[in-house]
N, C-alpha and C positions, 0 to 999 in steps of 0.2 A: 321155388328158386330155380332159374334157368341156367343149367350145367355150363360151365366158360370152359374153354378150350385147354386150362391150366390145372383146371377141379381135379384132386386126385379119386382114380379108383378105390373100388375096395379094395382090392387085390395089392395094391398100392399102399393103400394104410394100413394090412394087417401086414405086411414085410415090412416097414418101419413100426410099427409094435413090437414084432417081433425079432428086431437086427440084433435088437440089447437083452436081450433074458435071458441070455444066459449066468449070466452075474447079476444079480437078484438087486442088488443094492445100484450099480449102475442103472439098471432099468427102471429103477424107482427116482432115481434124480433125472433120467432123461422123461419121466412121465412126468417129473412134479415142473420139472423146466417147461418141455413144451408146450405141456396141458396146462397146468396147472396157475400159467402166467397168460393164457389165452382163453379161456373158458370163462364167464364169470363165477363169480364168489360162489354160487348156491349149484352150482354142477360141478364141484369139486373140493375135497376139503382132503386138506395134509395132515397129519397126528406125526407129530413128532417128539422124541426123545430126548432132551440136550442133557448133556453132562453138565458139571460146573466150569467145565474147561470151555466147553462152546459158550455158556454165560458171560465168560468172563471176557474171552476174545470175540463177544458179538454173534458165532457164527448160529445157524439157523437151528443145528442139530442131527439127526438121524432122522432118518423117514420108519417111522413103525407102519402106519397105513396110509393106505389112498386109497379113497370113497368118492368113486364118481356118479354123478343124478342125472340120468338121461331119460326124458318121461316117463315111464313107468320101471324102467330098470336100473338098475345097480348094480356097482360092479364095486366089488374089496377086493383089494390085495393089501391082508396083513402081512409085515416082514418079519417075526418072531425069528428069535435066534434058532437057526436049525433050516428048516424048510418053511418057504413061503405057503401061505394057506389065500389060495386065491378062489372067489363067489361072487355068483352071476341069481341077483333076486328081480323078483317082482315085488314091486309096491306101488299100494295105489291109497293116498293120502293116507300116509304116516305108516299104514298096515300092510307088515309084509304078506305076502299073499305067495310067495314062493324064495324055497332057498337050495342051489346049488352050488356044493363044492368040485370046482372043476381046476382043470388042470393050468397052468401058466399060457402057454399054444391056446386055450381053447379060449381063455380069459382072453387074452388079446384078439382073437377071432372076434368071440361078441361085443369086444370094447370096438374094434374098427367097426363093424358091422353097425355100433347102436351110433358111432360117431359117425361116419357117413349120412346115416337116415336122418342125425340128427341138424346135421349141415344142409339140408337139402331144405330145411326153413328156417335156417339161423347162419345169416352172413359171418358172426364174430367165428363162429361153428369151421363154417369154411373155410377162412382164414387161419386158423389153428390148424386145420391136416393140413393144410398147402404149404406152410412153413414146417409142419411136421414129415413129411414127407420129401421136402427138402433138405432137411437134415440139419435147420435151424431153425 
């Protein structure tokens, strides 16, 4: 893919990774909004919690995790009550072949780092930081 004059940096999409993490639960709706509605289906999946109350009024529910697939890595962040437990694997068809627990900062480090690389041959990829980065 040949870089447009609009393409965000790295450095660019790990400070929009990182604008929202400080509130755990923010940072998960701003990841499941603008990833999670730009990405296709199979490089992203949501786990969420609904109560009977979100059943009942429709609404979507709680974000427990975000599981993103970006060629051979993977990136969780469960949101368990208490402290977020966020990992950075390798897998290569189906078999994990590595697993780190790492810190929030450094989860979004290697989330921009694998999204970047991964836009660089995937247009819809692109367009997902570009409005991510924008701040819509």
């Amino acid at each position: 893919m040949i870089e447009q004059p609009g393409d965000p940096s790295l450095d660019m999409v790990t400070a929009a990774l990182r604008a929202d993490s400080s509130d755990i639960a923010i940072y998960a709706k701003v990841l499941t909004e603008s990833l999670g509605d730009s990405l296709p289906p199979d490089n992203i999946q949501v786990d969420r919690a609904q109560s009977v109350s979100d059943r009942l009024k429709g609404r979507p529910g709680r974000v427990t995790k975000i599981t993103i697939r970006l060629g051979d890595q993977v990136l969780t962040l469960r949101l368990t009550s208490g402290t977020p437990v966020a990992e950075v694997c390798r897998e290569v068809r189906g078999v994990v072949l590595s697993r780190q627990p790492v810190s929030i900062g450094q989860w979004a480090a290697e989330l921009a780092k694998a999204l970047v690389s991964h836009a660089e041959q995937n247009a819809a990829t692109a367009d997902a930081l570009r409005r991510l980065v924008a701040g819509g």
